[in-house]
C-alpha positions in Angstrom: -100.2 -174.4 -101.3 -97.3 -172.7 -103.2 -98.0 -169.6 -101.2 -96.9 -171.0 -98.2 -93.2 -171.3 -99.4 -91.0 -172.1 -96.4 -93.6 -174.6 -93.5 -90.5 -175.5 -91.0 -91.9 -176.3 -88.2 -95.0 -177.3 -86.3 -95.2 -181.2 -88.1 -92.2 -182.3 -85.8 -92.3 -185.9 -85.8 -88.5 -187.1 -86.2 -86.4 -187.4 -83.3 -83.8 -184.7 -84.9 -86.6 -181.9 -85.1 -87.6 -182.7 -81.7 -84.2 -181.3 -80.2 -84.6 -178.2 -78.0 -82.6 -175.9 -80.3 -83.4 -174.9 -84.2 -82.6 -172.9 -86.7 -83.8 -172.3 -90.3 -84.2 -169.2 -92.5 -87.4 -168.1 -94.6 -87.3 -166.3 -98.0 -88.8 -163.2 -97.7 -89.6 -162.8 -101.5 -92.9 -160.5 -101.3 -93.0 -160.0 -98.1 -93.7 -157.0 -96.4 -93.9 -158.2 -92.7 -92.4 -160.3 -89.8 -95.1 -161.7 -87.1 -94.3 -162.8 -83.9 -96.5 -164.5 -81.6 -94.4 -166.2 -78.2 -96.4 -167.5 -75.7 -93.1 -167.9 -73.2 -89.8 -166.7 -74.0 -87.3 -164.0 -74.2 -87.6 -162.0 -77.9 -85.0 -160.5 -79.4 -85.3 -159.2 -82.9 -82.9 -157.3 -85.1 -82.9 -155.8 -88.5 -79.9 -155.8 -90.4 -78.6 -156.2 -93.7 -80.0 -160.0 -93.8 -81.7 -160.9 -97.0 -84.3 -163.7 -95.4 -85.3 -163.9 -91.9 -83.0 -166.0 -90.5 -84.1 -167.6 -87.0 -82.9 -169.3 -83.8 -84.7 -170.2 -81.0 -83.4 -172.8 -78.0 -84.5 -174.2 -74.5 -87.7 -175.7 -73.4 -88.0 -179.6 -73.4 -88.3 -182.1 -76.0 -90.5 -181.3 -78.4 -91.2 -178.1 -78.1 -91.4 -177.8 -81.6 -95.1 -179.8 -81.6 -96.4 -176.0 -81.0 -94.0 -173.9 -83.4 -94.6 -173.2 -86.7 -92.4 -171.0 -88.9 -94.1 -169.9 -92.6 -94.6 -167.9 -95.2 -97.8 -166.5 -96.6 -99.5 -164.0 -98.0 -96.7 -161.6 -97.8 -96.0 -162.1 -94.0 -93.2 -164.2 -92.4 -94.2 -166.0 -89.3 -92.8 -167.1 -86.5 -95.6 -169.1 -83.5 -95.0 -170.2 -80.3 -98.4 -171.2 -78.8 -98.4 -174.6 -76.2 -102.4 -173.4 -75.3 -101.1 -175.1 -72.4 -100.9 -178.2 -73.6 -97.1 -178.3 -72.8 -97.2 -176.6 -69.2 -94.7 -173.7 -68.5 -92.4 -174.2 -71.6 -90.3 -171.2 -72.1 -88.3 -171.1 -75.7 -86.0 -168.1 -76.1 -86.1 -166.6 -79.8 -83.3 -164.2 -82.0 -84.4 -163.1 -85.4 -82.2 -161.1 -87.9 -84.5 -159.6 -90.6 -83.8 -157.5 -93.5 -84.5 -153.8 -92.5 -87.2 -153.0 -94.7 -90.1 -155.0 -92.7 -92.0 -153.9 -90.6 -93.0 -156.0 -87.4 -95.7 -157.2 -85.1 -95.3 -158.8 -82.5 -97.6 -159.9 -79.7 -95.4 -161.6 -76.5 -97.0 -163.7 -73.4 -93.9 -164.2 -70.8 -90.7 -162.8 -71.3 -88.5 -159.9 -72.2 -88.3 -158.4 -75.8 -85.9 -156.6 -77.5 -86.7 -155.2 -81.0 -84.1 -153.3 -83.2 -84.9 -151.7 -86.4 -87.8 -152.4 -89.1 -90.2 -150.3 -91.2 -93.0 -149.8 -88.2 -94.0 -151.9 -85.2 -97.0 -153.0 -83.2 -96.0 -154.6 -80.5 -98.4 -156.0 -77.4 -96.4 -157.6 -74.5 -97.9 -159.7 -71.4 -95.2 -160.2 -68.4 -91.4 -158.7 -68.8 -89.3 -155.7 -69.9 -89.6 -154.5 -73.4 -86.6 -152.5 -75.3 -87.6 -151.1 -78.5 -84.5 -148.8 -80.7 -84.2 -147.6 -84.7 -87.6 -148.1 -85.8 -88.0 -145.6 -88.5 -91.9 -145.5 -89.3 -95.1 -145.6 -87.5 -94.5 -147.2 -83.6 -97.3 -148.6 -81.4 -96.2 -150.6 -77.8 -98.6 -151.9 -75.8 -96.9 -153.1 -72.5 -98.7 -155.0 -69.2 -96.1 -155.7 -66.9 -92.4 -154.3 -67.2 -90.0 -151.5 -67.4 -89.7 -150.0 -71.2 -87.2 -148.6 -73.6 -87.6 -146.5 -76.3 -84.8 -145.1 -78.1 -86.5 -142.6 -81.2 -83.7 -142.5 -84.2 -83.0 -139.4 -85.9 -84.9 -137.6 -88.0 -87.8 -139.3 -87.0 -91.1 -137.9 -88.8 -94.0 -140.6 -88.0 -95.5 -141.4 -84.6 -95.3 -143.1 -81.5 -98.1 -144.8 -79.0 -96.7 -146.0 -76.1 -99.2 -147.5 -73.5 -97.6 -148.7 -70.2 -99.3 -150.4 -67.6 -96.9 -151.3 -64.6 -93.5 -150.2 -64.9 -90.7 -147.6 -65.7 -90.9 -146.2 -69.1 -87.7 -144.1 -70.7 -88.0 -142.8 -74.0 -84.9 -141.0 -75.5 -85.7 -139.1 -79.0 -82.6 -138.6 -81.3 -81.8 -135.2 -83.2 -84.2 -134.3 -86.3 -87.5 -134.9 -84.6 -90.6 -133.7 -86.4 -92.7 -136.1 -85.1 -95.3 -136.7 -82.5 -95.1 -138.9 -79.5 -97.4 -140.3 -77.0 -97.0 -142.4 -73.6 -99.7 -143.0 -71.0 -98.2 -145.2 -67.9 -100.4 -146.3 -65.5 -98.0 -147.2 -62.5 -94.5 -146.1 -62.9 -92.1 -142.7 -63.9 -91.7 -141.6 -67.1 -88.5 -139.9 -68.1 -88.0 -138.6 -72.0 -84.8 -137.1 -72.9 -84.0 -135.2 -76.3 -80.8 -135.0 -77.7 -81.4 -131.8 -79.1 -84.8 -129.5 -78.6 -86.5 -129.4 -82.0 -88.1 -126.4 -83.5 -91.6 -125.8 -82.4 -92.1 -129.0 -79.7 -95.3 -128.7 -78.2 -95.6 -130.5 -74.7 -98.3 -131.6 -72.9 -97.5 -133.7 -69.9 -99.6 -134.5 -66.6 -99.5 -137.0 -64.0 -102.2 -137.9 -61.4 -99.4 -138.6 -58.5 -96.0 -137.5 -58.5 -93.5 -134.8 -59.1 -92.9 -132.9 -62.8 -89.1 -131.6 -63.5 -88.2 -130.3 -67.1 -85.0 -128.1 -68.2 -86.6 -127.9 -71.4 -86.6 -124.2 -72.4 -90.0 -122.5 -72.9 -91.6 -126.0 -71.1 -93.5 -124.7 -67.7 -93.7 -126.8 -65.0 -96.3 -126.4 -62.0 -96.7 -128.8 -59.4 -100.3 -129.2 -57.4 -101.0 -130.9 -54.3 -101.0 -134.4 -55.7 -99.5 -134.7 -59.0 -98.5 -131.8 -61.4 -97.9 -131.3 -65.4 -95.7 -129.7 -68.1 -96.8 -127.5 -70.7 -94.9 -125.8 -73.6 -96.4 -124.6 -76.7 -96.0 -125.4 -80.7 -96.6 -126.7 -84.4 -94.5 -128.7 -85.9 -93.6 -131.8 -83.4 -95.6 -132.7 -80.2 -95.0 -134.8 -76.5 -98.1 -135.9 -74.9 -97.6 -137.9 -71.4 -99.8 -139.3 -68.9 -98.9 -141.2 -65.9 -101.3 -142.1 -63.5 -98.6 -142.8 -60.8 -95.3 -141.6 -61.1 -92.8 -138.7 -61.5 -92.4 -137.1 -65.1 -89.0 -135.8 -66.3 -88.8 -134.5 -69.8 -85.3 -132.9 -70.1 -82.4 -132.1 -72.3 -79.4 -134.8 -72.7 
């Protein structure tokens, strides 16, 4: 089909294509997203002034390509990395430079993921940390297993679902926030640090097991015999966390 403009991968049958390193660059004429799926591999994604989505992805064995495809369709750019075990534990490390207007989903198996800048994100990650910075528009991270970071750009006006299973989560929210974030973190501390307080920041912060600290003026802090929470009230921007086992910090840089 025409609408599949760029098909770089997944038919590797020459001994060239079956090296453990490529590189090749989709057209993102009409299209409005970039989608990931890595079954094993570190992710790294950046958004920059890149007019296709130019990518590079290395290791593994000898044709690891037989379970890559790279496409476009339908007004999403792909890039698949799925051996349904048919290749054993083969790991391919991928970098992606996109052009900053996409937004991004990206659903990781094994392996760290790094993802800077685009439109929006929805991100679900299996095994491995997960840094996420400059997304401008509507966030969702789903994380299993893994420290995550979450650095909130300024002037930031859409929302944020962060849902941590085991691991450290640190979310740092730039100047100009009007907002609302939400983390729930089932195993781990949570720490969330403003650059600057904004006007009318509601908080709402508990946690089942651990301690509650916060410098955040008007934010009250009151610490019970197993856990503890944080509680300041407003309008225009709001901070929900749980943590089902862990210290909270919400503070001031």
């Amino acid at each position: 089909m025409k609408g599949l403009l760029l098909v770089t991968a997944l038919l590797a049958l020459s001994p060239a294509m079956a090296a453990n390193s490529y590189e090749t660059e989709l057209s993102t004429t009409g299209v409005e997203t970039l989608r990931v799926d890595w079954a094993n591999g570190d992710v790294e994604l950046v958004a920059d002034d890149s007019p296709g989505v130019r990518i590079n992805a290395h290791g593994g064995t000898t044709g690891w390509l037989d379970y890559a495809e790279f496409s476009v369709g339908g007004g999403v750019a792909k890039a698949v990395f799925d051996t349904q075990d048919r290749a054993g534990n083969v790991s391919v490390d991928l970098t992606i430079h996109f052009p900053r207007s996409l937004g991004v989903v990206v659903t990781a198996g094994n392996g760290e993921v790094t993802v800077s800048g685009g439109s929006a994100l929805n991100l679900k990650a299996g095994n491995g940390n997960v840094s996420v910075s400059g997304v401008t528009g509507e966030t969702a991270v789903d994380a299993g297993n893994g420290n995550v970071e979450l650095r909130v750009p300024d002037n930031y006006a859409a929302g944020v679902d962060l849902d941590a299973g085991n691991g450290n989560v640190e979310v740092k929210i730039g100047g100009g926030f009007s907002g609302e974030v939400e983390v729930s973190d089932g195993n781990g501390n949570v720490e969330v640090t403003f650059a600057v307080v904004p006007d009318g920041l509601a908080v709402d912060a508990r946690t089942g097991m651990g301690s509650v600290t916060t410098d955040v003026p008007g934010a009250k802090a009151v610490t019970s015999m197993m856990g503890g929470s944080i509680s300041r009230s407003g309008a225009s921007c709001s901070l929900k966390v749980t943590a089902g086992l862990g210290d909270i910090t919400i503070q001031i840089d």
